[in-house]
C-alpha positions as CSV (number, residue, x, y, z in Angstrom):
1,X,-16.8,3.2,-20.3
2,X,-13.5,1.9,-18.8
3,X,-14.3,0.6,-15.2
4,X,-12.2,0.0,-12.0
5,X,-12.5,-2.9,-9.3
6,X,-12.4,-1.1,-5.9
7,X,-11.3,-4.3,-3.2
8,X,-10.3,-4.1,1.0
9,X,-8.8,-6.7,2.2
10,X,-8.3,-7.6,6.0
11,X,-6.8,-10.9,7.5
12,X,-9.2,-12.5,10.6
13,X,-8.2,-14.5,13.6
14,X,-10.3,-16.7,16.1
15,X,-11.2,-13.3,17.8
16,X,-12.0,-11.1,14.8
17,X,-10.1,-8.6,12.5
18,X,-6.3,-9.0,12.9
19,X,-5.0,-7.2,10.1
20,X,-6.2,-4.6,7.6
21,X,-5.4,-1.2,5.9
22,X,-5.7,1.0,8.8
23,X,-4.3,-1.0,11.2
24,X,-1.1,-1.7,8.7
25,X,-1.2,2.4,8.3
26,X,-1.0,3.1,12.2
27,X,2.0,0.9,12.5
28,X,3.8,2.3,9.4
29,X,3.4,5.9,11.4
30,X,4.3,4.6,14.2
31,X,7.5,3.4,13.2
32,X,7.9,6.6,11.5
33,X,7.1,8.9,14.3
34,X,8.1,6.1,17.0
35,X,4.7,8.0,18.8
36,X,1.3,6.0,19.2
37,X,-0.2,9.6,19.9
38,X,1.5,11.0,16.7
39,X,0.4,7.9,14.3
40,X,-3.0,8.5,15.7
41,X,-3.3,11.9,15.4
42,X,-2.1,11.8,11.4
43,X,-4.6,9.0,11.1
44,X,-7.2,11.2,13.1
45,X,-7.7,8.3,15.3
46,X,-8.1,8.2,19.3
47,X,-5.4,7.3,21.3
48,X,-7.5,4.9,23.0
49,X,-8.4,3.3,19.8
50,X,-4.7,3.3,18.3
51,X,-3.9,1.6,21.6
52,X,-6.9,-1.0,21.7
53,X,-5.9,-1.6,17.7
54,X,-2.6,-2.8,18.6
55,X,-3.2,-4.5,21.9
56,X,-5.4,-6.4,19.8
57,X,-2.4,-7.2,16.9
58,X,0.0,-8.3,19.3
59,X,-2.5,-10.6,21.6
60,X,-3.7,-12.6,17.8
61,X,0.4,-12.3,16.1
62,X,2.9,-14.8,16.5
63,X,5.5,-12.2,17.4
64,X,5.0,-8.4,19.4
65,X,4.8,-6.1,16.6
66,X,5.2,-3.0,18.7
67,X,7.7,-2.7,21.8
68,X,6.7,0.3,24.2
69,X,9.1,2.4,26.4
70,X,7.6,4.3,29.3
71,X,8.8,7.9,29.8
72,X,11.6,8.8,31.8
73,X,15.0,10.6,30.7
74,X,14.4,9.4,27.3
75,X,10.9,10.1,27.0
76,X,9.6,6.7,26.4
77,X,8.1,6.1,22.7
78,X,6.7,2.9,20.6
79,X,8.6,1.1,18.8
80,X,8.0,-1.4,15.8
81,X,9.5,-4.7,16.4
82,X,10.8,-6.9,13.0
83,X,8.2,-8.4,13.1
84,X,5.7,-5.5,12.8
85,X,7.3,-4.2,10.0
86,X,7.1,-7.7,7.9
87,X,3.7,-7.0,8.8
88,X,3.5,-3.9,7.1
89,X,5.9,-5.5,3.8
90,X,3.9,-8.6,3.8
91,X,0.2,-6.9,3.9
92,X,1.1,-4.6,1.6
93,X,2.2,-7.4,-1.1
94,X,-1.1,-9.2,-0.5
95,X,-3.1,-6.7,-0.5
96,X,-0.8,-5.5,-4.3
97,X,-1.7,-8.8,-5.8
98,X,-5.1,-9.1,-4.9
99,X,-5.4,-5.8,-6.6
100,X,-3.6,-7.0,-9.9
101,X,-6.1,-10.6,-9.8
102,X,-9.1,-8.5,-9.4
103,X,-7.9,-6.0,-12.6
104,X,-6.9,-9.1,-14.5
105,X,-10.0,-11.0,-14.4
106,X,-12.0,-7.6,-14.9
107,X,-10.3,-7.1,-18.4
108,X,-11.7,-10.5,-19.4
109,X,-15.3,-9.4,-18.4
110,X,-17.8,-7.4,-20.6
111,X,-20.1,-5.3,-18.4
């Protein structure tokens, strides 16, 4: 029988999670739909929890990840800052080579 290792990953701060898969996906969405409401609502997440989510991100990150324009003429929107997106890059590679350890070390194991 041919077996997988199944791993999550998050990254924690002084004041709990600050990264992790579904936080990572919310702001890949948002910077695609430049909505908080629209990122939630594919993730079928509250708005209140998409926003309490990233308030918590930018309050533990070095750098604002998300930038966010009240309505007016424009009709306001969210936007993902540089920062926020090497975010997304940077997660995404850790969470890649954790994934290719974990597979590694399984082939040299006899279950």
């Amino acid at each position: 029988m041919k077996y997988k290792v199944k791993n999550r990953i998050w990254l924690e701060g002084d004041n709990g999670t600050f990264l992790g898969n579904g936080r990572i996906e919310l702001l890949y969405h948002i910077h695609h739909t430049g909505s908080i409401k629209k990122a939630a609502k594919k993730l079928k997440m509250s708005y209140r929890k998409a926003w309490s989510l990233l308030d918590s991100m930018n309050k533990q990150a070095k750098e604002v990840y998300l930038i966010k324009s009240s309505g007016g003429s424009g009709g306001g929107g969210t936007e993902v800052t540089e920062a926020g997106l090497r975010a997304i890059e940077n997660f995404k590679k850790l969470d890649q080579k954790c994934q290719h350890f974990l597979n590694e070390e399984l082939k040299k194991m006899d279950f």
